[in-house]
C-alpha positions as CSV (number, residue, x, y, z in Angstrom):
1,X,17.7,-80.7,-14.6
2,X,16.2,-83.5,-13.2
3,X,13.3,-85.8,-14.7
4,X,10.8,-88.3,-12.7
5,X,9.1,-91.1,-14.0
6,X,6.5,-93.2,-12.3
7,X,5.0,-96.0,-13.4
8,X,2.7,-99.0,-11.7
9,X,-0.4,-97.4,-12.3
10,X,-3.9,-99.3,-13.4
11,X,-7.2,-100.5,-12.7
12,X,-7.7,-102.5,-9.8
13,X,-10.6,-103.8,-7.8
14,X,-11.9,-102.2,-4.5
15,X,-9.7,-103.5,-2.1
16,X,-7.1,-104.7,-4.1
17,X,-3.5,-103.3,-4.4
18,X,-1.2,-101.2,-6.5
19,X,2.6,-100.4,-6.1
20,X,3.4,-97.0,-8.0
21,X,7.1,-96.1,-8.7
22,X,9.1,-92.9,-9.6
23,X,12.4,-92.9,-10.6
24,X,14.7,-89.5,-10.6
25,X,17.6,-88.9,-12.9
26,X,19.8,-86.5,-14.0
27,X,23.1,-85.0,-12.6
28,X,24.7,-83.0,-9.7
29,X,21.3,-83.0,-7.9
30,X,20.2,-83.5,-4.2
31,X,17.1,-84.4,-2.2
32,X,15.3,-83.1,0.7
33,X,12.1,-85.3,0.2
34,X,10.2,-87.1,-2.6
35,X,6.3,-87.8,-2.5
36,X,3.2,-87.9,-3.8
37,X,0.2,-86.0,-5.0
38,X,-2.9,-87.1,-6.4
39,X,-5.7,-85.3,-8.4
40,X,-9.1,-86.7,-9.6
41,X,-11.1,-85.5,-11.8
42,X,-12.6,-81.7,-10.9
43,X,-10.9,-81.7,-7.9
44,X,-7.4,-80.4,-6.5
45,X,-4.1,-81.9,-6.6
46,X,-4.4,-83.1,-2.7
47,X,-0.7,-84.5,-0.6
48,X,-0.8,-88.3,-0.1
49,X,2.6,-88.9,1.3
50,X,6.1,-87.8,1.9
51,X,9.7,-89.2,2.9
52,X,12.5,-87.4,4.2
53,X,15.5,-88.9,1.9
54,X,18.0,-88.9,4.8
55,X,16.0,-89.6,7.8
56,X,13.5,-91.6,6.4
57,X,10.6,-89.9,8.0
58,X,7.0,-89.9,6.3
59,X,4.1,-88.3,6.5
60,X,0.6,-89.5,5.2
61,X,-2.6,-87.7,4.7
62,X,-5.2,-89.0,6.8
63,X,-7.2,-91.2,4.8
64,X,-4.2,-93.5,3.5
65,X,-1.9,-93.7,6.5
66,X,-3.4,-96.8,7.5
67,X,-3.8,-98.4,4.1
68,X,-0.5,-96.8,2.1
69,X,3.0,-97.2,3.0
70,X,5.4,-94.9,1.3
71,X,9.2,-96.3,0.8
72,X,12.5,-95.1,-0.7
73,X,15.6,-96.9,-2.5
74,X,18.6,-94.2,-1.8
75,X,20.6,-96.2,-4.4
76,X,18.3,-96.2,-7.1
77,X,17.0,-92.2,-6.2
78,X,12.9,-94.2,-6.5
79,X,10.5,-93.6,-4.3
80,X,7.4,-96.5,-4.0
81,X,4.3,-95.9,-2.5
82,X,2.6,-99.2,-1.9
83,X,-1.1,-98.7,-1.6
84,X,-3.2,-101.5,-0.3
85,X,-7.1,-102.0,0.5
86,X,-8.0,-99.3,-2.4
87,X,-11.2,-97.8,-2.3
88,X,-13.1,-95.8,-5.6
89,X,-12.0,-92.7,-4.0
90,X,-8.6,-93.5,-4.0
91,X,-9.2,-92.8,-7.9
92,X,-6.7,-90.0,-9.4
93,X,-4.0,-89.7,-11.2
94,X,-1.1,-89.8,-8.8
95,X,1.7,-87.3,-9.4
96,X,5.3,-88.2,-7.9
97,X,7.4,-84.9,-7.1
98,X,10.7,-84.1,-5.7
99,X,12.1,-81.6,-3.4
100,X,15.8,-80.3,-3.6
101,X,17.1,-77.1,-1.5
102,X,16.6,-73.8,-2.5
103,X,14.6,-75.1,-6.2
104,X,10.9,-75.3,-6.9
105,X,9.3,-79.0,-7.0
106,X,10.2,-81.1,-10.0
107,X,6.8,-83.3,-10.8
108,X,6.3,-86.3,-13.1
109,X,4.2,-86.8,-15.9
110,X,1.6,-88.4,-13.4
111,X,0.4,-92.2,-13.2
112,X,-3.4,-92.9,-13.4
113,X,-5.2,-95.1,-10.9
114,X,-9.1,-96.4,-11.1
115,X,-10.3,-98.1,-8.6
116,X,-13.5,-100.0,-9.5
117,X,-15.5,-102.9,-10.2
């Protein structure tokens, strides 16, 4: 079984900055990617960004991929997703998952985010 926590979340001013973290742990377990989600209030859990956990690759939806960077740390199995010039509709709670072969997505407990003044 594996577990994720994140952390880093908060309240921050428009166009300030947050680095959110999630850590995976448990045993005998690999990775394909690790990501995020994100889900505000009434709406649906919408992708924000993804890394390959070998090749490093990432994807971003459109509306961050100028603004968020996503990183990993191999070592550690965290995945960061630095998010920079925040905007109120950035606001969610951001949900961390990971994806290992032939197993449904394990998701963390989420990590809230307000951005306002």
């Amino acid at each position: 079984q594996v577990q994720l926590v994140e952390s880093g979340g908060g309240l921050v001013q428009p166009g300030g900055s947050l680095r959110l973290s999630c850590t995976a742990s448990g045993t005998g377990f690999s990775i394909n990617y690790m990501g995020w989600f994100r889900q505000a209030p009434g709406m649906e859990r919408e992708f924000v960004a993804q890394i390959a956990w070998k090749a490093g690759n990432t994807n971003y939806r459109d509306s961050v991929k100028d603004r968020f960077a996503i990183s990993k740390d191999n070592t550690k199995n965290t995945v960061y997703l630095q998010m920079n010039s925040l905007k109120p509709e950035d606001t969610a709670v951001y949900f961390c998952y990971l994806d290992r072969p032939s197993r449904a997505l394990d998701w963390g407990q989420g990590t809230q985010v307000i951005v306002s003044s």
